[in-house]
MIDOSE-1310 file (N, C-alpha, C; in nm, 2 decimals, decimal comma, always signed):
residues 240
xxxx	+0,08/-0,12/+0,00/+0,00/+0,00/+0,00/+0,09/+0,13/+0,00; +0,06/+0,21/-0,09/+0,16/+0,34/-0,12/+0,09/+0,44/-0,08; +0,16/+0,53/-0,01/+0,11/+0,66/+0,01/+0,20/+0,75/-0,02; +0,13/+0,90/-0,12/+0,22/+0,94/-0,23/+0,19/+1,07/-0,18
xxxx	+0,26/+1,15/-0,16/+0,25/+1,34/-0,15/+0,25/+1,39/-0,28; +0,14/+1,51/-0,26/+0,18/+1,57/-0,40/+0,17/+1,73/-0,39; +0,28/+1,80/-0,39/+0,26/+1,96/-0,41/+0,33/+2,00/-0,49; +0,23/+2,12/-0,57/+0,25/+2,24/-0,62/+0,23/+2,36/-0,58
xxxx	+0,32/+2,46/-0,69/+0,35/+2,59/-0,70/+0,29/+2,63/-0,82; +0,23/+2,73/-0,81/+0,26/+2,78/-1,00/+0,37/+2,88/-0,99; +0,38/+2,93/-1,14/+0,50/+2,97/-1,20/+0,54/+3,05/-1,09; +0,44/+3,17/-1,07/+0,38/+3,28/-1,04/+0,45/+3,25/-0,91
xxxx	+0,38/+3,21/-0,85/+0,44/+3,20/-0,71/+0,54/+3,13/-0,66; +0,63/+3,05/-0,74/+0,74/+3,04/-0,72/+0,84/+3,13/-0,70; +0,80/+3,22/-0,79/+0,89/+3,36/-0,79/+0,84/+3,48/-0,70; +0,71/+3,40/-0,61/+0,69/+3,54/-0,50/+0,76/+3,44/-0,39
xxxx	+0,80/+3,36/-0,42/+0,86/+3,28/-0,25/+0,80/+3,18/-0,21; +0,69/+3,11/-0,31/+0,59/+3,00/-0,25/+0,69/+2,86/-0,25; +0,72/+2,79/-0,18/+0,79/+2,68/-0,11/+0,71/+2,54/-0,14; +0,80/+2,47/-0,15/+0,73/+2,35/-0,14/+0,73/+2,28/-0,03
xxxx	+0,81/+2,33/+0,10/+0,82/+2,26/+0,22/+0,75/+2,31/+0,30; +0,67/+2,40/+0,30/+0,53/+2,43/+0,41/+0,45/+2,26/+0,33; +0,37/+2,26/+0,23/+0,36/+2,19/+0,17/+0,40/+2,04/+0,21; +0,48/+2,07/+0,20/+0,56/+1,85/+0,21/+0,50/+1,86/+0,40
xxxx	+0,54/+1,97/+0,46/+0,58/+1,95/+0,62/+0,42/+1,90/+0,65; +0,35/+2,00/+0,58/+0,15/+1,97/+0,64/+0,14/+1,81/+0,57; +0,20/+1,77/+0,48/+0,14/+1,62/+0,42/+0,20/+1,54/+0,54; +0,35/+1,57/+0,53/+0,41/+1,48/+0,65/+0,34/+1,43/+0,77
xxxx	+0,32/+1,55/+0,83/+0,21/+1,59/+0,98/+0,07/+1,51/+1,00; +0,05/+1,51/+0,87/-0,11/+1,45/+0,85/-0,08/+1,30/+0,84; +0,02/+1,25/+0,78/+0,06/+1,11/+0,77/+0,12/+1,05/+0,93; +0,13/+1,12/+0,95/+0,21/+1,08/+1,11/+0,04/+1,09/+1,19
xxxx	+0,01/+1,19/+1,16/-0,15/+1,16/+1,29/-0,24/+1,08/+1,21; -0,26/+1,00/+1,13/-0,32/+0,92/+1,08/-0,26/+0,74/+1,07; -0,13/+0,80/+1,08/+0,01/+0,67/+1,09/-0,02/+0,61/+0,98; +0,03/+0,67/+0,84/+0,04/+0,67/+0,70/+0,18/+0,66/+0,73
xxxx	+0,23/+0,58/+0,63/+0,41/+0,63/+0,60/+0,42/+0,61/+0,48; +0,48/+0,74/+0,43/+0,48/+0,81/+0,33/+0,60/+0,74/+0,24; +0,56/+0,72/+0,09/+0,62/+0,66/+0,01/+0,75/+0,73/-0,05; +0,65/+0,86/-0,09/+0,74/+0,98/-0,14/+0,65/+1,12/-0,16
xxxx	+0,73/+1,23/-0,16/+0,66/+1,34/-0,18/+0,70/+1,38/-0,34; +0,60/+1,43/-0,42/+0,67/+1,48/-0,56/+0,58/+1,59/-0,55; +0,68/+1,69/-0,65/+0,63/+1,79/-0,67/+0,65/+1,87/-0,81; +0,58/+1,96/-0,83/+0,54/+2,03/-0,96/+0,52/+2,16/-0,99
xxxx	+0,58/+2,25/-1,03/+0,59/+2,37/-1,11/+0,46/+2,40/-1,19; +0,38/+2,45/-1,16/+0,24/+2,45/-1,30/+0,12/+2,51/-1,24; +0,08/+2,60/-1,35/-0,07/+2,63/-1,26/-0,17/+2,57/-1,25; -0,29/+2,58/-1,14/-0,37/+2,49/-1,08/-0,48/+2,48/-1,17
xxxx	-0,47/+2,58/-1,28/-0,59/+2,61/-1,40/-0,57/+2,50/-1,51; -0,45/+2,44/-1,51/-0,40/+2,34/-1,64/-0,48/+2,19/-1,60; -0,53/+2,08/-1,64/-0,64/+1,98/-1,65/-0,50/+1,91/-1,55; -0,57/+1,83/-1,47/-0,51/+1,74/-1,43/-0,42/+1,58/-1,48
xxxx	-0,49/+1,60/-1,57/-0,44/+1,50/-1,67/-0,36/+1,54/-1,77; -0,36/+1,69/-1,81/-0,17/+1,72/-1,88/-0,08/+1,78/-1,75; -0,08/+1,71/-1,66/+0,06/+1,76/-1,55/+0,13/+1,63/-1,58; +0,26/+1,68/-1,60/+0,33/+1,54/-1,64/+0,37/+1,45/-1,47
xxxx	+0,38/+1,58/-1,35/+0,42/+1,50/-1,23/+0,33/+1,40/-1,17; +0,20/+1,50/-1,19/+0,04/+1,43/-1,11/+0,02/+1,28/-1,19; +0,06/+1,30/-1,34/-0,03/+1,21/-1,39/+0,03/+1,08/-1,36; +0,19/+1,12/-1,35/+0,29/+0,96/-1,34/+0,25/+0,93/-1,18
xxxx	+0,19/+1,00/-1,11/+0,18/+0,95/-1,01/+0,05/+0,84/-1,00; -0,06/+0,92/-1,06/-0,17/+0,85/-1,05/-0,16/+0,72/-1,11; -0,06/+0,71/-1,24/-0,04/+0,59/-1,29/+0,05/+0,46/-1,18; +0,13/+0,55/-1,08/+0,14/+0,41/-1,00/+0,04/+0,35/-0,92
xxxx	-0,06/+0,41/-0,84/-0,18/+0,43/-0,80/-0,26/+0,31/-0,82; -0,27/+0,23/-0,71/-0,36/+0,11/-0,73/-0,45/+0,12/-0,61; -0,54/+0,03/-0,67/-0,63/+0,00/-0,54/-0,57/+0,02/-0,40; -0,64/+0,10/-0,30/-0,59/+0,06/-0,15/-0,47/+0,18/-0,11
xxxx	-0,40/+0,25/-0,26/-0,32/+0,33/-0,22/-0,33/+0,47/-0,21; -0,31/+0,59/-0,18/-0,35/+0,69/-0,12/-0,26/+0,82/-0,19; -0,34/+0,90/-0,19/-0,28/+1,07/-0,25/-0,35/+1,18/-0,16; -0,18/+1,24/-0,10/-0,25/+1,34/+0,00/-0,19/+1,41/-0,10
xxxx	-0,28/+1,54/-0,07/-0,25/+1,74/-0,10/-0,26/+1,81/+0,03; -0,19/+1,90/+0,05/-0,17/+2,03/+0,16/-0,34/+2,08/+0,16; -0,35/+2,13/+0,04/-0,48/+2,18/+0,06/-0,59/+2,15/-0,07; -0,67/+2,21/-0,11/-0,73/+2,15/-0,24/-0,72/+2,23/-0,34
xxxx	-0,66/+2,33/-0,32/-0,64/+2,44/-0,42/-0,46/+2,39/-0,53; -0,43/+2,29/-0,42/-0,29/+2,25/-0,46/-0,34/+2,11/-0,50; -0,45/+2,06/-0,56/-0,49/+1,97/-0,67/-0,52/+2,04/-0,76; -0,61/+2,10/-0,78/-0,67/+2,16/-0,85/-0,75/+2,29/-0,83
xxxx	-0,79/+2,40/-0,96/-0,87/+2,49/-0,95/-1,01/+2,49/-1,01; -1,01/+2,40/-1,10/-1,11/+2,36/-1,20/-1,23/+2,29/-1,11; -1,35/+2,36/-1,06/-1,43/+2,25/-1,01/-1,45/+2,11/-1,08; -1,45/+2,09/-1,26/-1,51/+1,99/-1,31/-1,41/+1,89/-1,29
xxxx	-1,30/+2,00/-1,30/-1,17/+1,87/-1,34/-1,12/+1,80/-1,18; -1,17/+1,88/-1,10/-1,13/+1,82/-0,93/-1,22/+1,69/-0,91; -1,39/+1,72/-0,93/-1,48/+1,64/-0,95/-1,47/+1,51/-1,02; -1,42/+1,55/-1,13/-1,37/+1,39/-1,23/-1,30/+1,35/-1,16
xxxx	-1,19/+1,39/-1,10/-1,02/+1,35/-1,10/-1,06/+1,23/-0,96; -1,15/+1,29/-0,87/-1,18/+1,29/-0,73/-1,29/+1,11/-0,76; -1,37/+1,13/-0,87/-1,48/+1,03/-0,86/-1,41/+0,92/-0,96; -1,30/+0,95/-0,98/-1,17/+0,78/-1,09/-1,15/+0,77/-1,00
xxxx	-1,06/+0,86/-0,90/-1,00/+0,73/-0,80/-1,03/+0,65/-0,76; -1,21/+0,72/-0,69/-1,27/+0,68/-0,62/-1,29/+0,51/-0,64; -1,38/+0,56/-0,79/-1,39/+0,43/-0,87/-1,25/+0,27/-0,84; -1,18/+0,38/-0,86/-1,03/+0,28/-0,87/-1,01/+0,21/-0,71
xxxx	-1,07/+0,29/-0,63/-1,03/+0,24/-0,47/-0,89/+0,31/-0,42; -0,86/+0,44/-0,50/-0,75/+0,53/-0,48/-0,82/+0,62/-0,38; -0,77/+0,62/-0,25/-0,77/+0,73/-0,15/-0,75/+0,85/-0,16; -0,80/+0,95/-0,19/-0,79/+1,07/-0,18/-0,75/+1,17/-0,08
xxxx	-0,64/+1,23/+0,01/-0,69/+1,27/+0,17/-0,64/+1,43/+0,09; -0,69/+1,53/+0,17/-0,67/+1,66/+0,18/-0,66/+1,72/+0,33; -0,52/+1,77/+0,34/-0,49/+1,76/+0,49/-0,62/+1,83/+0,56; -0,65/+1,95/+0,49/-0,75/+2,01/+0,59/-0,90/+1,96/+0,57
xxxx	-0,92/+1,86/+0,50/-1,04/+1,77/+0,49/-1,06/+1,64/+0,50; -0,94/+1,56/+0,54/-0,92/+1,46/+0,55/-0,99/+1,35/+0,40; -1,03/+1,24/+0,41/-1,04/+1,21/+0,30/-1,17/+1,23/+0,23; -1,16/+1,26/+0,12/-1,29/+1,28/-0,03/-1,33/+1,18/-0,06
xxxx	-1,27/+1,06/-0,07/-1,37/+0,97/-0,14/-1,39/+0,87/-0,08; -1,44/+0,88/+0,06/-1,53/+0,78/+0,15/-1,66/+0,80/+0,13; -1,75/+0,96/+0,13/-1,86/+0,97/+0,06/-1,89/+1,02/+0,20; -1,83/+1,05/+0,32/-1,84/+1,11/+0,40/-1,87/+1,31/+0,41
xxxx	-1,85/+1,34/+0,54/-1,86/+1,47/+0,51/-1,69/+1,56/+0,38; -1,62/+1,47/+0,46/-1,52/+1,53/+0,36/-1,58/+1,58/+0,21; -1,64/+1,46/+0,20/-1,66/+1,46/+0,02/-1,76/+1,58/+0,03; -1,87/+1,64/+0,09/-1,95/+1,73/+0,12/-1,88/+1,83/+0,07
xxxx	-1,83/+1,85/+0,19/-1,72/+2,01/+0,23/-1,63/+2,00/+0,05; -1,54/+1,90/+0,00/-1,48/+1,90/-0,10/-1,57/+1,97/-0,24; -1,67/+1,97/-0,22/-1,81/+2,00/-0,37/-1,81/+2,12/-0,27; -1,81/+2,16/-0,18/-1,84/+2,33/-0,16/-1,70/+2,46/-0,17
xxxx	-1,62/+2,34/-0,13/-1,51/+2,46/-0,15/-1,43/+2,45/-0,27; -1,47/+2,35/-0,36/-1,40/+2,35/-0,52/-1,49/+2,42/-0,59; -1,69/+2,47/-0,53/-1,70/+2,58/-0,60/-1,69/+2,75/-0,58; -1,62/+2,75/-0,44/-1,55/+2,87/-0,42/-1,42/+2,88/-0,47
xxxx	-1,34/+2,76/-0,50/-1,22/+2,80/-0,52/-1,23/+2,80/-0,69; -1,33/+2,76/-0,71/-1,38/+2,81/-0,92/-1,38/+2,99/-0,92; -1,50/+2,98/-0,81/-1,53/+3,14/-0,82/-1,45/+3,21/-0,82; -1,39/+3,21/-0,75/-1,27/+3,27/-0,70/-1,15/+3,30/-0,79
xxxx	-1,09/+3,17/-0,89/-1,07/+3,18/-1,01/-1,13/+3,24/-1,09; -1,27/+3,28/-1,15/-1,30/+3,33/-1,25/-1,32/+3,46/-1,20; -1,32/+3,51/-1,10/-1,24/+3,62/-1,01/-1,17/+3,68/-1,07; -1,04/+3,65/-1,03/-0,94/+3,70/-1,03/-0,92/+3,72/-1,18
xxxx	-0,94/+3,60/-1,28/-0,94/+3,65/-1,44/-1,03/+3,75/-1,45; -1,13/+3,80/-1,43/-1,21/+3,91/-1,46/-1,12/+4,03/-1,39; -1,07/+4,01/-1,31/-0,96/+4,13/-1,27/-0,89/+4,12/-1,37; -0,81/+4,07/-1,37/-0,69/+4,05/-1,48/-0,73/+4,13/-1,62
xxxx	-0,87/+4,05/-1,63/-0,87/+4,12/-1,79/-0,94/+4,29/-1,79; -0,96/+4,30/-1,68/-1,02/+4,44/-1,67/-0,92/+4,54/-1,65; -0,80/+4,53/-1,60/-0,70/+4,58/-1,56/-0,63/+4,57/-1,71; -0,59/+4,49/-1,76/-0,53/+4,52/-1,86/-0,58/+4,61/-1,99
xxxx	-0,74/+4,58/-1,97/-0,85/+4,67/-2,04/-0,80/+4,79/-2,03; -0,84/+4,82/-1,89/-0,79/+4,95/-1,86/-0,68/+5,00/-1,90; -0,55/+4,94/-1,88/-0,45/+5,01/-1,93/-0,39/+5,00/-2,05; -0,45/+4,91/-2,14/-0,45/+4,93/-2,30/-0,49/+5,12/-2,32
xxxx	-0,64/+5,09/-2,24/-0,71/+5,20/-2,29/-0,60/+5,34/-2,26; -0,53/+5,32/-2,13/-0,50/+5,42/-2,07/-0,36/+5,46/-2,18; -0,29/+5,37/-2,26/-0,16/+5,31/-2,35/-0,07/+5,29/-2,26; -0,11/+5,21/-2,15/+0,01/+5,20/-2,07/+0,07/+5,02/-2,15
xxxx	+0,25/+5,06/-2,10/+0,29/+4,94/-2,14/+0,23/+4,79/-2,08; +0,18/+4,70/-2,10/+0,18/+4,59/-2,09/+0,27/+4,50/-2,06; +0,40/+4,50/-2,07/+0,53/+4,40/-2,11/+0,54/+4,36/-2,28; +0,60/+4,29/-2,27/+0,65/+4,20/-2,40/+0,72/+4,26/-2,47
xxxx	+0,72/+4,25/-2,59/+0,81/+4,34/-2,74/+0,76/+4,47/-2,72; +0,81/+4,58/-2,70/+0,78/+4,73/-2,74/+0,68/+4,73/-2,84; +0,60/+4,81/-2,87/+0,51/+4,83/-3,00/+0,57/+4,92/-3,05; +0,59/+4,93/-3,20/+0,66/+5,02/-3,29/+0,59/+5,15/-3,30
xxxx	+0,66/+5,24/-3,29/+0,69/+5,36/-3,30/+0,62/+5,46/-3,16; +0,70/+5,33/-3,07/+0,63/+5,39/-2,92/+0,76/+5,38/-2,86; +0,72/+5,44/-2,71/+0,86/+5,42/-2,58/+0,77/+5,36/-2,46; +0,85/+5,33/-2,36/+0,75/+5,37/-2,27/+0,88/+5,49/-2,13
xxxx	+0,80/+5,56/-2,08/+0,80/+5,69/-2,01/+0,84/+5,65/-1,89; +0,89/+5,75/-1,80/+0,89/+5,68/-1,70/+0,80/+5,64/-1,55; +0,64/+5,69/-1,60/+0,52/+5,63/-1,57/+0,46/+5,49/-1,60; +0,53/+5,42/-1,72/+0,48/+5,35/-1,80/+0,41/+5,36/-1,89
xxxx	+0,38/+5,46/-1,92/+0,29/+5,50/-2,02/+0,38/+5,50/-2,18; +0,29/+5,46/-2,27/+0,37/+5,45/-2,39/+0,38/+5,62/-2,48; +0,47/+5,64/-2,51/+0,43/+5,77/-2,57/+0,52/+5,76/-2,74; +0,51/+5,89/-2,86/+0,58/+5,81/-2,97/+0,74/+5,82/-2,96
xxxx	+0,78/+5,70/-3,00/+0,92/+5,70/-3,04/+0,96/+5,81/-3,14; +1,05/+5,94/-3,12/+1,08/+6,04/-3,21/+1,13/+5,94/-3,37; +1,21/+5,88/-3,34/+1,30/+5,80/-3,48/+1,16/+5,74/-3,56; +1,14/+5,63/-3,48/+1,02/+5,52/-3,51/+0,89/+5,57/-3,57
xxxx	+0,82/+5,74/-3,51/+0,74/+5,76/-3,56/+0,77/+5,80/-3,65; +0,88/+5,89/-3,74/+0,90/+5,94/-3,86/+0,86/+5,83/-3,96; +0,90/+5,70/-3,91/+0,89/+5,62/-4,04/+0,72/+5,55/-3,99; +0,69/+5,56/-3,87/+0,52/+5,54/-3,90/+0,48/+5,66/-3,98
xxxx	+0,48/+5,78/-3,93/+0,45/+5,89/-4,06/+0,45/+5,86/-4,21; +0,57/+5,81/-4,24/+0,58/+5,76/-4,38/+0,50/+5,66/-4,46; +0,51/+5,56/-4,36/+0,41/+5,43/-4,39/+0,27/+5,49/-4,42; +0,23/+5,56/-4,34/+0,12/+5,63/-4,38/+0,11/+5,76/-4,50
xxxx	+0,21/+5,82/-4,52/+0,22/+5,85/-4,64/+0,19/+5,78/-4,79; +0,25/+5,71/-4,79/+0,29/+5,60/-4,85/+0,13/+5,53/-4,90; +0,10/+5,49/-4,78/-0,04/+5,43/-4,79/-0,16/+5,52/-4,87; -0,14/+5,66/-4,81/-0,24/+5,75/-4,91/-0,18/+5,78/-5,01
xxxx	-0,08/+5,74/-5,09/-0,05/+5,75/-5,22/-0,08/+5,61/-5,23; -0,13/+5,56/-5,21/-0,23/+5,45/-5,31/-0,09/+5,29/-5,28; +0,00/+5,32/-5,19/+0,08/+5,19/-5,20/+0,05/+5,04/-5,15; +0,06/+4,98/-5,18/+0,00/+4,83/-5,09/+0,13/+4,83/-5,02
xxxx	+0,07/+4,74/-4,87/+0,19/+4,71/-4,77/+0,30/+4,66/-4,81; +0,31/+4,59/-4,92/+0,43/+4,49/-4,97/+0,52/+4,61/-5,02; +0,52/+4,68/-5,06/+0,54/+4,82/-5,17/+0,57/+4,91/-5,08; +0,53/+4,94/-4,92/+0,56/+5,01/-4,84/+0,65/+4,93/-4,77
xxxx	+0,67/+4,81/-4,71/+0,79/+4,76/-4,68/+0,91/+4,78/-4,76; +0,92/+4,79/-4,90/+1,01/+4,78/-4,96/+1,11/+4,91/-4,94; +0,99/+4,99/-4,98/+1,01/+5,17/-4,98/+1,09/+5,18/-4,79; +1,03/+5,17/-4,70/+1,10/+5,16/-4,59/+1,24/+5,09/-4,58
xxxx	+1,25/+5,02/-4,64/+1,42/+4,95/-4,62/+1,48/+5,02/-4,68; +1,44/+5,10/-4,82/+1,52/+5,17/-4,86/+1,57/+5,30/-4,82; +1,44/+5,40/-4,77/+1,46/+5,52/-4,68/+1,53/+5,48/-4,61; +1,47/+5,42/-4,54/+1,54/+5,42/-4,38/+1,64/+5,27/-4,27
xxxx	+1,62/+5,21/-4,41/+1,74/+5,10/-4,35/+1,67/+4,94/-4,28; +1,55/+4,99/-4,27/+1,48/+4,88/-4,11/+1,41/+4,81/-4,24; +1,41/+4,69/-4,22/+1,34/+4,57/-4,30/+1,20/+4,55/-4,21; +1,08/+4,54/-4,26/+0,96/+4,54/-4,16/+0,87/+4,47/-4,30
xxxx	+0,87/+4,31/-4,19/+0,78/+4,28/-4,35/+0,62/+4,35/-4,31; +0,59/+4,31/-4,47/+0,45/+4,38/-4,50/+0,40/+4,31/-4,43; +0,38/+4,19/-4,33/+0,28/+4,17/-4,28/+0,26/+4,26/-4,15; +0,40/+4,27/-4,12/+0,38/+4,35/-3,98/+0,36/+4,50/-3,99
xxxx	+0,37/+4,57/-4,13/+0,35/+4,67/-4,15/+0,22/+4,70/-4,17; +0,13/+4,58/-4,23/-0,03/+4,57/-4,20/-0,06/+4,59/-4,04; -0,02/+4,51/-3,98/-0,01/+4,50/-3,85/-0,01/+4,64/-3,75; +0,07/+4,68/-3,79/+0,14/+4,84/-3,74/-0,01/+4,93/-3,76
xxxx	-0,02/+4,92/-3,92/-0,07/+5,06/-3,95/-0,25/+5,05/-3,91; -0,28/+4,86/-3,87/-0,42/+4,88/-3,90/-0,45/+4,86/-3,68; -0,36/+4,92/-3,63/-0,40/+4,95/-3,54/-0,45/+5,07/-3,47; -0,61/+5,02/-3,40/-0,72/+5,14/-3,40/-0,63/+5,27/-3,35
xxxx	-0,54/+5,29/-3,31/-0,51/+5,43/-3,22/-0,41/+5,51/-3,30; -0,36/+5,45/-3,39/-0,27/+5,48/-3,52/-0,32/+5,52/-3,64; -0,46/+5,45/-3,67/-0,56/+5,49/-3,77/-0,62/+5,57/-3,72; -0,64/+5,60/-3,58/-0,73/+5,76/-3,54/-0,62/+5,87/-3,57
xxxx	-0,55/+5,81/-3,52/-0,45/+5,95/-3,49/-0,39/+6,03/-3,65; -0,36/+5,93/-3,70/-0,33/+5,95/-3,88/-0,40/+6,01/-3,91; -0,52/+5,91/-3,93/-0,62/+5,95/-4,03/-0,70/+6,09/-4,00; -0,67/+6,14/-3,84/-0,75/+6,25/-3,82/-0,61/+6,36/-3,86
xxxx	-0,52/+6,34/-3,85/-0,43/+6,44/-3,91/-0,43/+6,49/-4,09; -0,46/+6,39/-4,15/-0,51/+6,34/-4,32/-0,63/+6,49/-4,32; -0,71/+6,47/-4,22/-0,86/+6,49/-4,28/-0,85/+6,68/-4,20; -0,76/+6,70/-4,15/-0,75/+6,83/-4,07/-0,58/+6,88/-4,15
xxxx	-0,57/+6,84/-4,23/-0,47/+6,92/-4,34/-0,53/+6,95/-4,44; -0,44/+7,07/-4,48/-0,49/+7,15/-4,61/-0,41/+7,11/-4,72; -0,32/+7,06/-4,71/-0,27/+6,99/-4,81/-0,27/+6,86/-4,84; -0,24/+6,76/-4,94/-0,18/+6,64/-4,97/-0,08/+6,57/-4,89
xxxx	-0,03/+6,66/-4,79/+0,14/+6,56/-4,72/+0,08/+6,64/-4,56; +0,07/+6,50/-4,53/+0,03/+6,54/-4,36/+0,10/+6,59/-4,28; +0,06/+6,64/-4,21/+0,18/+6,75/-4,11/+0,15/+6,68/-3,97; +0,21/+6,64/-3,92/+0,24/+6,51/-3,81/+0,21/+6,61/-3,69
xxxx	+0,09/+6,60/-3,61/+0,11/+6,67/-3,48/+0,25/+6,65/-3,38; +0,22/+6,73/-3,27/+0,38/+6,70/-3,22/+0,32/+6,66/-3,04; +0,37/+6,53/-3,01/+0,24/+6,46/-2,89/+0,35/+6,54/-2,79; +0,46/+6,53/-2,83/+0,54/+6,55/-2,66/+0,53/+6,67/-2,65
């Protein structure tokens, strides 16, 4: 009969300090007041949002997992976040005669109160998930809107400030200027890439120069410059 630990971290909180030995110490503890002896503890890198069945650590465990043998977690949030996928994961074992324990609920699949409490707090710990993504994506809403940097690759012919806020790149915008010249002289993207490497040296395939130009805050800003000149050759407001 095997009794197997299992904790995780995700990425995320690896890198704010989250430990795997609070974790191993509460499995330990619970195996000692139950007088379980512990086969091995494994652990895993990954967030609790990913299916139970693509973790490469969980899944080799469950494959040693026979009748009669047992899988503790620290807590239930460190199985899983997914109510449905906790639900499945929790009613195979069961099936299988795989013991489920959760230190702070002892075991799920006796059909006991555990298993109760386990269906109430995997649908708080869903909510609570779909939570915090509705934060996430509201926040980043927001600071699209606001043009604050996001991370990743720079967006061309921007900076960011030292608020974070993206403002235009002096160099970078001359040749977004252009591209849009270019374009109101009737050029296709392929034909303004080319024209670009020759001005100005920077190779930018047409796809990304579609990419560039057909973004909404660069087509306002352009196109309201286009439509508020008196001439044919736009006169570039000046943001800074």
């Amino acid at each position: 009969m095997k009794t197997i630990g299992y904790v995780r971290v995700s990425h995320l909180e690896s890198l704010n300090g989250e430990s795997f030995e609070t974790q191993s110490k509460k499995i330990t503890q619970y195996s000692e007041l139950k007088d379980f002896s512990v086969t091995s503890i494994e652990n895993e890198v990954i967030s609790g949002g990913v299916e139970i069945r693509k973790r490469k650590s969980l899944s080799k465990i469950v494959e040693k997992l026979v009748r009669g043998d047992r899988l503790i977690v620290a807590r239930l949030d460190r199985l899983s976040r997914n109510i449905l996928d906790t639900l499945k994961f929790v009613n195979e074992c069961k099936t299988k005669g795989i013991e489920i324990h959760i230190v702070d609920l002892g075991c799920v699949t006796n059909g006991g109160v555990g298993q109760i409490v386990l269906n109430i707090l995997t649908c708080l710990a869903e909510t609570e998930r779909i939570q915090i993504s509705e934060r996430i994506k509201a926040q980043k809403h927001y600071a699209k809107k606001e043009r604050k940097f996001l991370g990743g690759a720079m967006e061309f012919g921007y900076r960011k400030d030292d608020k974070g806020k993206l403002i235009p790149d002096e160099k970078e915008y001359i040749i977004l200027q252009s591209m849009f010249n270019l374009r109101n002289q009737g050029l296709g993207y392929r034909k303004i890439s080319d024209e670009i490497k020759k001005k100005y040296g920077r190779k930018i395939f047409f796809q990304q120069v579609h990419k560039i130009m057909t973004r909404e805050h660069n087509q306002k800003f352009f196109n309201q410059a286009y439509d508020h000149s008196s001439s044919n050759e736009m006169r570039l407001a000046v943001w800074l």
